[in-house]
DRENVEX-637341 format. One record per residue (C-alpha): x negated, y negated, z; chain. Coordinates in nm, 4 decimals. Each point is the difference from the previous one (the first is absolute). Layout:
// DRENVEX-637341
u->X&v->Y&w->Z&chain->A
...
This chain:
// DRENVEX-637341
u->0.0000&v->0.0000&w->0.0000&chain->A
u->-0.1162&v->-0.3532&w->-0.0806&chain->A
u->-0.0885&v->-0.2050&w->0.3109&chain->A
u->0.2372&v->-0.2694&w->-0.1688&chain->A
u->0.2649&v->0.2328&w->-0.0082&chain->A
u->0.0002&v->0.1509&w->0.3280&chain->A
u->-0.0803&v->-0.4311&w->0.1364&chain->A
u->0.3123&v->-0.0596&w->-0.1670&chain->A
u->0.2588&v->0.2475&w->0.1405&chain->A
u->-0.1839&v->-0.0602&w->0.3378&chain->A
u->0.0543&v->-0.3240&w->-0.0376&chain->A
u->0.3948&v->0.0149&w->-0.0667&chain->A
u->0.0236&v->0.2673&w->0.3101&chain->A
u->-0.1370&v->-0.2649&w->0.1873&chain->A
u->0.2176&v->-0.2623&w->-0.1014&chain->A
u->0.3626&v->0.1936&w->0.0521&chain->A
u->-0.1788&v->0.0491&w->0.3189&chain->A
u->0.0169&v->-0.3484&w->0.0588&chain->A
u->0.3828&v->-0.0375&w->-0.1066&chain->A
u->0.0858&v->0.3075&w->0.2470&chain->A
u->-0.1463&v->-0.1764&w->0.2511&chain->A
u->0.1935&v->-0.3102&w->-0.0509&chain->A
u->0.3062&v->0.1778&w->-0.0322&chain->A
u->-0.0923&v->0.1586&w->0.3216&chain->A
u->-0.0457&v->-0.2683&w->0.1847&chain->A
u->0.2818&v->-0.1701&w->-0.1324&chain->A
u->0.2271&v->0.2916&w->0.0933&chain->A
u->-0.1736&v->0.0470&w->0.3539&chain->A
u->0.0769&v->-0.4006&w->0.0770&chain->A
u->0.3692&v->0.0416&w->-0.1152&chain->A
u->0.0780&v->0.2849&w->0.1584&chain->A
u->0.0389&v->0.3176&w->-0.2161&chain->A
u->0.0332&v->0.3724&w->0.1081&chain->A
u->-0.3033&v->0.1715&w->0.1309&chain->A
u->-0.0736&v->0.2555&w->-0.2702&chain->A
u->0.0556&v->-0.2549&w->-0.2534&chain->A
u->-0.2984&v->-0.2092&w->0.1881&chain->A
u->-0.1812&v->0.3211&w->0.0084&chain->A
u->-0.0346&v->0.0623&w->-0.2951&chain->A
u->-0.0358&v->-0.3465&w->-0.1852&chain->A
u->-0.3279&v->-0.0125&w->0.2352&chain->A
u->-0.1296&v->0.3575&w->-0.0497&chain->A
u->0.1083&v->0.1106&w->-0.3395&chain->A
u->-0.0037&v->-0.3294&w->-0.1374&chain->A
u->-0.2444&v->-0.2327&w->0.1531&chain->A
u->-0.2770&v->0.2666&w->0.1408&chain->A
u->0.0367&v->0.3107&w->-0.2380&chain->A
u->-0.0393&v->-0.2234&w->-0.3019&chain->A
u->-0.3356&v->-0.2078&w->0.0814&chain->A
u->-0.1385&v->0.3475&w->0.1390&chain->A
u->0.0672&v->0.1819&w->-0.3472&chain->A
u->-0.1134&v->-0.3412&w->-0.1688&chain->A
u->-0.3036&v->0.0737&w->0.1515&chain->A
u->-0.0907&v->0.3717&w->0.0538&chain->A
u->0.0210&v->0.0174&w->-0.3897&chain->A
u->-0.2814&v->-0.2629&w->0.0049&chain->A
u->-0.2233&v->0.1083&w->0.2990&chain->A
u->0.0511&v->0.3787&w->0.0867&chain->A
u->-0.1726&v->0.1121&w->-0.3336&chain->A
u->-0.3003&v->-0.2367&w->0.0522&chain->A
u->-0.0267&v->0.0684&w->0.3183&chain->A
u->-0.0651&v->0.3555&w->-0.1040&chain->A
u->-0.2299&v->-0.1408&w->-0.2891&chain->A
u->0.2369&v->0.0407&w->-0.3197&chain->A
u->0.3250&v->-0.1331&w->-0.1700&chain->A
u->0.3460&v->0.0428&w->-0.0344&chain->A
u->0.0361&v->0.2756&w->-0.2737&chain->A
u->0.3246&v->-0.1273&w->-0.1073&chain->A
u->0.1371&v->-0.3514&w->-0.1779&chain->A
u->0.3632&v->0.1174&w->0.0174&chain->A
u->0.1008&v->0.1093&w->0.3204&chain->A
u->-0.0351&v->-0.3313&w->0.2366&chain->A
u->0.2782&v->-0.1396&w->-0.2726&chain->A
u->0.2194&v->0.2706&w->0.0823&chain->A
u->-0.0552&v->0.0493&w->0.3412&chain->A
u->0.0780&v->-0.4423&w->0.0339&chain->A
u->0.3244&v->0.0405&w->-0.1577&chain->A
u->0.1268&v->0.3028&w->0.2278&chain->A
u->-0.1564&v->-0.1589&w->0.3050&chain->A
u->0.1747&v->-0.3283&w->-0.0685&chain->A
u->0.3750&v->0.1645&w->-0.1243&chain->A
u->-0.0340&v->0.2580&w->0.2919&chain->A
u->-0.0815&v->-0.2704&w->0.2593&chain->A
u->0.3098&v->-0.2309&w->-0.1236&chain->A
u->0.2379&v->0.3508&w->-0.0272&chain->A
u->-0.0819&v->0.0950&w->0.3705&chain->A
u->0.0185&v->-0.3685&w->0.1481&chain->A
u->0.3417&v->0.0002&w->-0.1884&chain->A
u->0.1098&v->0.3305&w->0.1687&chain->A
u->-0.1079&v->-0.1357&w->0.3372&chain->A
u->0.2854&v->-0.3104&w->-0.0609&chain->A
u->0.2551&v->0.2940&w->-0.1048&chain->A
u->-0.0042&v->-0.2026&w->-0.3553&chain->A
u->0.0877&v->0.2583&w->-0.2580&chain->A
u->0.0786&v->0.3715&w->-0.0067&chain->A
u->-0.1243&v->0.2433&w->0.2392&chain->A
u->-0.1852&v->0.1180&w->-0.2393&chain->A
u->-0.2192&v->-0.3473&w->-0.0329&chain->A
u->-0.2454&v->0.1185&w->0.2727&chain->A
u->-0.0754&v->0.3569&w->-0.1923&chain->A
u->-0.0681&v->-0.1685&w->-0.3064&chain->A
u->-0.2291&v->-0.2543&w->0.2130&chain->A
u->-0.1523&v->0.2849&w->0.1603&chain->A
u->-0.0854&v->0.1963&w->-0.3221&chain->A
u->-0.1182&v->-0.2861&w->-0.1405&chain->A
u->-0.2454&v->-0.0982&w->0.2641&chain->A
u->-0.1013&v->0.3835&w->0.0486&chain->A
u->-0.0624&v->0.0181&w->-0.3657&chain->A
u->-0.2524&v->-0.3240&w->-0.0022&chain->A
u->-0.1662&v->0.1691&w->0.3134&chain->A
u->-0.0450&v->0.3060&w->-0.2157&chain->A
u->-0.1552&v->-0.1584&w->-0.2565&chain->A
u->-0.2336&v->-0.2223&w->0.2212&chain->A
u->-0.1148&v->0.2693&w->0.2016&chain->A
u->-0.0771&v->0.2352&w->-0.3222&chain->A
u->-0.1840&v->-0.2466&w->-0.2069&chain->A
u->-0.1962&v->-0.0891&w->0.3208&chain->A
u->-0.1169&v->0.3490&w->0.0976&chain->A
u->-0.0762&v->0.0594&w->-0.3641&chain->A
u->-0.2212&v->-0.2949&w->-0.0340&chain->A
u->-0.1838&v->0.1022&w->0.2994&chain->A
u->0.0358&v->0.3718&w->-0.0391&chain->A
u->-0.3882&v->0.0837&w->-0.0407&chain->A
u->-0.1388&v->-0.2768&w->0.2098&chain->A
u->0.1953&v->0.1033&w->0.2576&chain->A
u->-0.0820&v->0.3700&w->-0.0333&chain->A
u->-0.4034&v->-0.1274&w->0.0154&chain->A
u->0.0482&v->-0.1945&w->0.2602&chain->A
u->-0.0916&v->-0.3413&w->-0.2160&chain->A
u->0.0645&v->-0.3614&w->0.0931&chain->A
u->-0.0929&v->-0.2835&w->-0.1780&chain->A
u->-0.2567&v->-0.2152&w->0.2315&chain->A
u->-0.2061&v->-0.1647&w->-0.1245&chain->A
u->-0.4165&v->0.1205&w->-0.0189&chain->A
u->-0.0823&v->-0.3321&w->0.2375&chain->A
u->0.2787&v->0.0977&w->0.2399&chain->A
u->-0.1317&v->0.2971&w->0.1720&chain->A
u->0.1134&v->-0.1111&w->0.3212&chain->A
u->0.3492&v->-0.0157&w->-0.0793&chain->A
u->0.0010&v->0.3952&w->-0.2044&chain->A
u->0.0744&v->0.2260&w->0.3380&chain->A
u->0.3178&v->-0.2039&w->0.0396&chain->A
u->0.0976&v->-0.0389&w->-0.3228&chain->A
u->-0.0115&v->0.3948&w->-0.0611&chain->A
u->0.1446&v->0.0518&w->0.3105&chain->A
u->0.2794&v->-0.1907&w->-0.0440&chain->A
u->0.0517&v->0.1153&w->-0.4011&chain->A
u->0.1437&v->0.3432&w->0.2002&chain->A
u->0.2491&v->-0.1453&w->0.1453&chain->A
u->0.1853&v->-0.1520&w->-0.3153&chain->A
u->0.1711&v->0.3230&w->-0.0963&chain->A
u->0.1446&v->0.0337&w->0.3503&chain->A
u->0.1840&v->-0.3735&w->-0.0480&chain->A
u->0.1244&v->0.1452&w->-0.3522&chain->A
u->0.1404&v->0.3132&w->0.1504&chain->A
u->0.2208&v->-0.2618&w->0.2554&chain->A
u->0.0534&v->-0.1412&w->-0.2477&chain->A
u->0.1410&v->0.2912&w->-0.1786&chain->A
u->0.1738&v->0.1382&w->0.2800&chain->A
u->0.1765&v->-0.3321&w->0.1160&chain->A
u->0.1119&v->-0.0150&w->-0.3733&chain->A
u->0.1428&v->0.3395&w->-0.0694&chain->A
u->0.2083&v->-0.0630&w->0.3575&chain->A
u->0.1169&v->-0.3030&w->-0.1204&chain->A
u->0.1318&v->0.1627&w->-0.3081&chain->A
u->0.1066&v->0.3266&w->0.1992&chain->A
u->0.2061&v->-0.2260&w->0.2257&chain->A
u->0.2393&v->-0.0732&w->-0.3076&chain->A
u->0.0018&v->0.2729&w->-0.1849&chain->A
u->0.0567&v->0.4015&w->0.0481&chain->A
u->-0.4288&v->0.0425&w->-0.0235&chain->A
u->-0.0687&v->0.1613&w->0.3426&chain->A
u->-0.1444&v->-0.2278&w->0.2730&chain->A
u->-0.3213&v->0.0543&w->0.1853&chain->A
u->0.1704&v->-0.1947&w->0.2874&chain->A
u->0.3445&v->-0.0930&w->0.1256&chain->A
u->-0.0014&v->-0.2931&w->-0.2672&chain->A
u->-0.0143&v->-0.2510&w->0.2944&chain->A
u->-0.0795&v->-0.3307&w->-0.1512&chain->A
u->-0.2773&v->-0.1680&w->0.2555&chain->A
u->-0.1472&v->0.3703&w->-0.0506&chain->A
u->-0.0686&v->-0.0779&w->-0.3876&chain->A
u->-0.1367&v->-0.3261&w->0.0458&chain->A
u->-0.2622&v->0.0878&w->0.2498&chain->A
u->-0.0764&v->0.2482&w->-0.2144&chain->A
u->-0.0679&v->-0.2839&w->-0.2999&chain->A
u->-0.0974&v->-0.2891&w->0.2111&chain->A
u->-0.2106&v->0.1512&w->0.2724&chain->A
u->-0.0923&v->0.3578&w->-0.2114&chain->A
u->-0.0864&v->-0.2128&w->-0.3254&chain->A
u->-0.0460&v->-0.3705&w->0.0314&chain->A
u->-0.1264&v->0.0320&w->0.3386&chain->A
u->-0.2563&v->0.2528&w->-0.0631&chain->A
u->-0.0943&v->-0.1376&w->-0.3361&chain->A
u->-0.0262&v->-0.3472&w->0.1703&chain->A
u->-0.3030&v->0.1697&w->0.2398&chain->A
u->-0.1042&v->0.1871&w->-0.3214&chain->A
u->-0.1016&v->-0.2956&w->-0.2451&chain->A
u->-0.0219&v->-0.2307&w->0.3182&chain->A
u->-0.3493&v->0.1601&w->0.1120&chain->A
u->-0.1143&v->-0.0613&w->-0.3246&chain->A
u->0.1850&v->-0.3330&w->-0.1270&chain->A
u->-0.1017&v->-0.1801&w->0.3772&chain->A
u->-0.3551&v->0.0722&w->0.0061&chain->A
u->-0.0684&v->-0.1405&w->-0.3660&chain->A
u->0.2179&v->-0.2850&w->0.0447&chain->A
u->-0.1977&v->-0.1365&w->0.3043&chain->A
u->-0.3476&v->0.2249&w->-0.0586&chain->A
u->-0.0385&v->0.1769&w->0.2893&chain->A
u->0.0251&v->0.3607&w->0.0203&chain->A
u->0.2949&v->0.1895&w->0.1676&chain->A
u->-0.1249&v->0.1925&w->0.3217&chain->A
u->0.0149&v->0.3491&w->-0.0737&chain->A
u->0.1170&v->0.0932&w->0.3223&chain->A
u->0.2775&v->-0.1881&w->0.0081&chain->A
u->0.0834&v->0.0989&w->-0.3466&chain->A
u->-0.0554&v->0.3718&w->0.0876&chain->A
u->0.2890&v->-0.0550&w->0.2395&chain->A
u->0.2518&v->-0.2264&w->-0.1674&chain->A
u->0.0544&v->0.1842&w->-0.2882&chain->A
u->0.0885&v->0.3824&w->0.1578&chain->A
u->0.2204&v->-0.1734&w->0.2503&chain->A
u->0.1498&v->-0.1950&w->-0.2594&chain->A
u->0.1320&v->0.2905&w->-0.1927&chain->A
u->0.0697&v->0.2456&w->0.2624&chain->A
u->0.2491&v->-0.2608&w->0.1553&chain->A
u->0.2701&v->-0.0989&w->-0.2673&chain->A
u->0.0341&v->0.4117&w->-0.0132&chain->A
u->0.0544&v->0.0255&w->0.3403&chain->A
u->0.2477&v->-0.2956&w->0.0343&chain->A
u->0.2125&v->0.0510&w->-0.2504&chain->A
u->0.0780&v->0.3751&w->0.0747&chain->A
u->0.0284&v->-0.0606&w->0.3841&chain->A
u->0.1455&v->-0.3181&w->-0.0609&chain->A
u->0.1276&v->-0.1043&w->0.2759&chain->A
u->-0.1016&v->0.1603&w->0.2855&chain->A
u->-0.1798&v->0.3271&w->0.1292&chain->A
u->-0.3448&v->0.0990&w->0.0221&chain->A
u->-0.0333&v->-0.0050&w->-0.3863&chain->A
u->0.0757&v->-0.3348&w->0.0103&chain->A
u->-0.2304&v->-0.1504&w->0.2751&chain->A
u->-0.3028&v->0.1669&w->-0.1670&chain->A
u->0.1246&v->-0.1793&w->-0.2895&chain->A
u->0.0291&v->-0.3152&w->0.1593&chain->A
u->-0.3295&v->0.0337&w->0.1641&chain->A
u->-0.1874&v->0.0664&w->-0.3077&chain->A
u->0.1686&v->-0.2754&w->-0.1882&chain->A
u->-0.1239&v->-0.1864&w->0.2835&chain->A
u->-0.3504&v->0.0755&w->0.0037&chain->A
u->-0.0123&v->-0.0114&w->-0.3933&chain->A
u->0.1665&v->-0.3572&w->0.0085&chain->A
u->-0.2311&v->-0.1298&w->0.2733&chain->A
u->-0.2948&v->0.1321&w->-0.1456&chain->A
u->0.0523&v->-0.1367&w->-0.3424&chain->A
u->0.0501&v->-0.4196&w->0.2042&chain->A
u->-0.3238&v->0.0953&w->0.1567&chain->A
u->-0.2096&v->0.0716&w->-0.2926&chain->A
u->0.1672&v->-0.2948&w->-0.1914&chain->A
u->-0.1098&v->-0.2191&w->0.3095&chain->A
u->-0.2938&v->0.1452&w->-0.0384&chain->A
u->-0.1141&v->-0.0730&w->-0.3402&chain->A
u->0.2058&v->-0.3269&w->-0.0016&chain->A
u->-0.2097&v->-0.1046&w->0.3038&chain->A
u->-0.3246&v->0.1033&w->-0.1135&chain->A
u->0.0560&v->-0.1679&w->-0.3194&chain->A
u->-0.1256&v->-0.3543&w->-0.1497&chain->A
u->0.2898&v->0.0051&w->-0.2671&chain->A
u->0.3312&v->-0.1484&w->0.0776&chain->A
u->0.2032&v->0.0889&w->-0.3243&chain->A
u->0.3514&v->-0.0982&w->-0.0469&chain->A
u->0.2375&v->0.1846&w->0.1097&chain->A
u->-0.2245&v->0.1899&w->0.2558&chain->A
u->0.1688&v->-0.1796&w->0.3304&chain->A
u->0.3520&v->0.1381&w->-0.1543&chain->A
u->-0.1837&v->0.3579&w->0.0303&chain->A
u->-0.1041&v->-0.0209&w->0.3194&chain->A
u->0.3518&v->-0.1394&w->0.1146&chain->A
u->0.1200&v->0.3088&w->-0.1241&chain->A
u->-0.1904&v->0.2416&w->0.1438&chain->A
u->0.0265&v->-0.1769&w->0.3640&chain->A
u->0.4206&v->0.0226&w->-0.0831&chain->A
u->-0.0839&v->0.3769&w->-0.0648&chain->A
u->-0.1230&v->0.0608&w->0.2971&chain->A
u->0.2933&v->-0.1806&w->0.2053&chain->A
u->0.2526&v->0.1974&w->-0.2293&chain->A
u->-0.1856&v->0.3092&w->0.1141&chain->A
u->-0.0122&v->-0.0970&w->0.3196&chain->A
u->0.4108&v->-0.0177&w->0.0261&chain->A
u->0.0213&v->0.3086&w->-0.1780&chain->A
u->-0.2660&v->0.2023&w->0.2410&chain->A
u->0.2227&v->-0.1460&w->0.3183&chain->A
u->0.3045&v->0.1007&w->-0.1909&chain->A
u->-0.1403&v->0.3375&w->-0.0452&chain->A
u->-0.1898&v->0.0584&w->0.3406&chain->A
u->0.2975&v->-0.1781&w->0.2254&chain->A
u->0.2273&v->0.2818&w->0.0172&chain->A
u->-0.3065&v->0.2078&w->0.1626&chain->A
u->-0.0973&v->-0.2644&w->0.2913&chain->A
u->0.3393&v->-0.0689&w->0.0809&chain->A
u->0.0395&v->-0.3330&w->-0.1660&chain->A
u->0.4010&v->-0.1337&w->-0.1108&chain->A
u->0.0149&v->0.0311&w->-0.4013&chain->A
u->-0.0998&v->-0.3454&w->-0.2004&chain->A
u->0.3030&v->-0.2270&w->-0.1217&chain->A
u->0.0947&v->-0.0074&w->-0.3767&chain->A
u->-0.1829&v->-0.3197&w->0.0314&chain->A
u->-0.2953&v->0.1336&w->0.0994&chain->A
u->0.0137&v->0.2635&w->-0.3309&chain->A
u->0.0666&v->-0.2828&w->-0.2541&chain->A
u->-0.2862&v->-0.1590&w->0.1714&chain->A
u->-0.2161&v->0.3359&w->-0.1111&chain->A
u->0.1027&v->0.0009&w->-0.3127&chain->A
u->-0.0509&v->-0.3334&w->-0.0777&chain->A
u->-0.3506&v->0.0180&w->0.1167&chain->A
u->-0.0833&v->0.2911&w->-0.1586&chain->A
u->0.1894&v->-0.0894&w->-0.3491&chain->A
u->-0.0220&v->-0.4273&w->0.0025&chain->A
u->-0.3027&v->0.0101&w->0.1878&chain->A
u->-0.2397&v->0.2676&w->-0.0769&chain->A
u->0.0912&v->0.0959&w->-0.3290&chain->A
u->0.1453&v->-0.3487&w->-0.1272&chain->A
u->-0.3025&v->-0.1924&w->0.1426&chain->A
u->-0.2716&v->0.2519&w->-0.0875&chain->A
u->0.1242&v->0.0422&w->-0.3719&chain->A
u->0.0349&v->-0.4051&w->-0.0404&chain->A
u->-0.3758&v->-0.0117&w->0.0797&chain->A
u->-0.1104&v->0.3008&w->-0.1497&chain->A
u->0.1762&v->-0.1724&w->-0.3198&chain->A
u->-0.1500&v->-0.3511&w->0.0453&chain->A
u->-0.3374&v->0.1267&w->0.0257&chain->A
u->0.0495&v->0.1693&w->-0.3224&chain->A
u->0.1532&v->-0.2938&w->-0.1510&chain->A
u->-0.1300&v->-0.2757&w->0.1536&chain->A
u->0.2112&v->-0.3378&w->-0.0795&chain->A
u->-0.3038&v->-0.1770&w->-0.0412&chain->A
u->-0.0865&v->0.1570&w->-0.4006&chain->A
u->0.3093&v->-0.1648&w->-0.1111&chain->A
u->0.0523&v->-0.3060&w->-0.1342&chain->A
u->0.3476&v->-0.1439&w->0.1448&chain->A
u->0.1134&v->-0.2044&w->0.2390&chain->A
u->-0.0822&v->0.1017&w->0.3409&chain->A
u->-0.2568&v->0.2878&w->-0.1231&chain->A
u->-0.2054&v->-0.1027&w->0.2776&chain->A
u->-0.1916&v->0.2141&w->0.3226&chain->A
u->0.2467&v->-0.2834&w->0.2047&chain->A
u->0.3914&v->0.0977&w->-0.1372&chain->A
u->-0.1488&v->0.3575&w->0.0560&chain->A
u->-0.1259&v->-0.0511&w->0.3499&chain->A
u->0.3409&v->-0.1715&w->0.0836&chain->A
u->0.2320&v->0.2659&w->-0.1468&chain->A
u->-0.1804&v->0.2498&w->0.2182&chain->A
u->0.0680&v->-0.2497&w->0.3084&chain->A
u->0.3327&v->-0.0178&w->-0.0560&chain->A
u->0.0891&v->0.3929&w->-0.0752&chain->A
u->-0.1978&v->0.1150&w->0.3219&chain->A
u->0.2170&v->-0.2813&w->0.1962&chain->A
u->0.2979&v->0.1288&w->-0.1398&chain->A
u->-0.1005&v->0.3345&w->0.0923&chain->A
u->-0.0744&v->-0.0675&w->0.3709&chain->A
u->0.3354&v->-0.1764&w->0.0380&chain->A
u->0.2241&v->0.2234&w->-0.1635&chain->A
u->-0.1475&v->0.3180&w->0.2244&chain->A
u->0.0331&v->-0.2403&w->0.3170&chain->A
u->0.3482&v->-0.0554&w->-0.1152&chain->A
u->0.1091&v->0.3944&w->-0.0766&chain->A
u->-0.2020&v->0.0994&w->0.3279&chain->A
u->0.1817&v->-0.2680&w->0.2046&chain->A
u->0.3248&v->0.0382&w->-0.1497&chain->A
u->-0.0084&v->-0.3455&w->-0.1114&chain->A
u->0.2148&v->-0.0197&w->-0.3424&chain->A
u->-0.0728&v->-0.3489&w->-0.0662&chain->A
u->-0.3544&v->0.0149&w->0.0780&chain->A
u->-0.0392&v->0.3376&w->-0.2068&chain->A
u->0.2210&v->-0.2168&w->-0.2805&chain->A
u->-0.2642&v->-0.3273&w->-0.0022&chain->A
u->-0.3294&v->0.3026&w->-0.0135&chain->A
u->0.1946&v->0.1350&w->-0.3033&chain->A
u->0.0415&v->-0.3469&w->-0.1847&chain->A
u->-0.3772&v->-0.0919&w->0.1026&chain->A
u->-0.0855&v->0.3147&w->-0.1682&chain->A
u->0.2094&v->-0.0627&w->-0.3269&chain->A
u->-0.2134&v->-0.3484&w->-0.0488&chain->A
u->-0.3200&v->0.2140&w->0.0793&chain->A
u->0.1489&v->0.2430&w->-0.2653&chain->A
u->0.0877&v->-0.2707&w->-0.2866&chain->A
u->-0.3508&v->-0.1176&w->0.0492&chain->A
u->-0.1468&v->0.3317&w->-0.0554&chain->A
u->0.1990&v->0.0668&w->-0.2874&chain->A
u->-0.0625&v->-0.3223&w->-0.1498&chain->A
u->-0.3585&v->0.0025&w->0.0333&chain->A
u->-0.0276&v->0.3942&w->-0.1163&chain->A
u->0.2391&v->0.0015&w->-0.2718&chain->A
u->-0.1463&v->-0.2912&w->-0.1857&chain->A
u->-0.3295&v->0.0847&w->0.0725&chain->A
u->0.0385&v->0.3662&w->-0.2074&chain->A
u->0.2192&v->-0.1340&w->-0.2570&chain->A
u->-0.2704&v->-0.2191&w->-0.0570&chain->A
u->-0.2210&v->0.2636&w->-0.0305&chain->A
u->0.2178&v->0.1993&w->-0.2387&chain->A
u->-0.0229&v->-0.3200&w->-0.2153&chain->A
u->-0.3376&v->-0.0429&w->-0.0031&chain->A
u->-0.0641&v->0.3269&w->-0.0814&chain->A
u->0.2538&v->0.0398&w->-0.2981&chain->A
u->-0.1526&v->-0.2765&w->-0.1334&chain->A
């Protein structure tokens, strides 16, 4: 595949990802059912900058291309109709039937993401190749290390999928279908996992410093024993705790390495505070979940509805929302473009004003506070037009320049 193909279809993943993401927080400020929030932020706002990108960085990062100029077309247009079909299900817009066709269509576009991966990667992975560079030696153990761990995020990711689908349709069901079950599975199993994956690799370069290997020896066996755990004990029993607890350790140990190299490093690039906000709102979203899981066992009275959104705002606004806005900035910094407010400042501020947002719409969900959870929800929409603004115009931009 041409790397201007494969830029190209990353690059329009990565802009729907942006309009999910609106819609999202739109919907989440207005007040729309849960699953429908769900799954504008998961399967529309995560799942499509994460595919954007694993078709750009997983076969590098195992030192070869993406054997295939065809698929990441496909795979857009299912991920995009499937997305809309199962966010239209979750209103009860439509025939029952809505959320199958969603379902198949989204399972379909994993399916063909997931094959044209492994078969890009198929004999590299077999050797044991990754693609660091000769002057990098210091960064190889981790970057082999963590290459074994991307086939475990695509089998949660296959998993979660084929529930989804199994929930609306005859297929047989590895589980009882229980919704929160199948997105663990996808957010924690695959996004998660993947996050601590590429993040070992992507965090070191981006600031040049090394990940510790210790740490990294750690994070990434915790991180993909847990989702496993949790979402077939889900929600309580031994099964679960252990769950919890290595979700826990993985999450923690990931913040510490980031603090680590962030710390140790000279570079401040953009979109690197927004990381680091998003690992510390990990580790609080954890933190909830670990006390949810352990409280039953020490005696402790069960945590309020409150206290859950709280957990899953964390863990969905803050860690993955936060961590995927810098990830993406770094990538795309704001200051190659050319338009008004491309600068290192607009960038800085729209970082500001998400984490804000952030912090006072958990405050508000833990507290019980509706109005102050409402204003954290609106501060984060402004954070959210700025980000869009400054990403989308900064890749169609790019697209320009380069089809001219």
């Amino acid at each position: 595949m041409t790397g201007t193909g494969r830029s190209r279809w990353s690059r329009w993943f990565v802009v729907l990802s942006v309009a999910f993401l609106v819609c999202w927080r739109l919907g989440a400020l207005v007040g729309i059912p849960r699953r429908a929030e769900v799954i504008l932020a998961l399967f529309g706002f995560v799942f499509h900058v994460v595919f954007g990108m694993a078709y750009l960085l997983i076969p590098s990062y195992f030192g070869t291309v993406l054997s295939t100029d065809r698929i990441p077309l496909v795979h857009l247009v299912l991920a995009v109709s499937g997305t809309v079909l199962l966010v239209l299900s979750a209103f009860a817009v439509g025939p029952p039937s809505l959320g199958m066709l969603g379902a198949l269509l989204w399972s379909g576009g994993v399916a063909a993401f997931v094959t044209a991966l492994l078969w890009s990667i198929r004999d590299e992975l077999r050797r044991g190749e990754t693609g660091t560079a000769s002057h990098r030696q210091a960064y190889e153990w981790v970057d082999r290390y963590a290459n074994r761990f991307v086939p475990v995020a695509f089998f949660y990711l296959v998993v979660g999928s084929y529930e989804l689908l199994a929930r609306s349709t005859t297929l047989p069901g590895l589980t009882d279908g229980y919704f929160p079950r199948i997105t663990h599975l996808l957010a924690a199993g695959f996004v998660v996992l993947l996050v601590f994956t590429l993040g070992v690799r992507l965090a070191p370069r981006f600031h040049g410093v090394p990940a510790p290997r210790a740490l990294t020896a750690v994070v990434l066996p915790a991180g993909a024993v847990g989702p496993g755990l949790v979402a077939v004990g889900l929600s309580s029993g031994p099964v679960f705790v252990a769950g919890a607890v290595a979700e826990a350790v993985a999450f923690v140990g990931f913040a510490a390495l980031y603090l680590v190299v962030f710390l140790q490093s000279d570079r401040r690039r953009i979109g690197s505070e927004s990381v680091l906000a998003g690992v510390l709102s990990g580790v609080a979203g954890v933190t909830i979940g670990l006390t949810v899981a352990l409280g039953p066992l020490a005696g402790l009275p069960p945590f309020s509805a409150a206290a859950v959104q709280a957990h899953l705002q964390l863990n969905l606004l803050g860690f993955l929302g936060l961590v995927v806005v810098g990830f993406a900035l770094m990538f795309f910094p704001p200051t190659a473009g050319r338009f008004r407010g491309s600068n290192e400042r607009t960038a800085r501020l729209t970082i500001a004003v998400l984490v804000a947002g952030v912090v006072v719409s958990v405050v508000g969900q833990f507290t019980g506070g509706s109005v102050v959870a409402t204003v954290g929800d609106g501060v984060v929409l402004i954070g959210t037009f700025g980000y869009g603004y400054l990403l989308t115009r900064l890749l169609v931009e790019i697209g320009a320049r380069r089809a001219g």
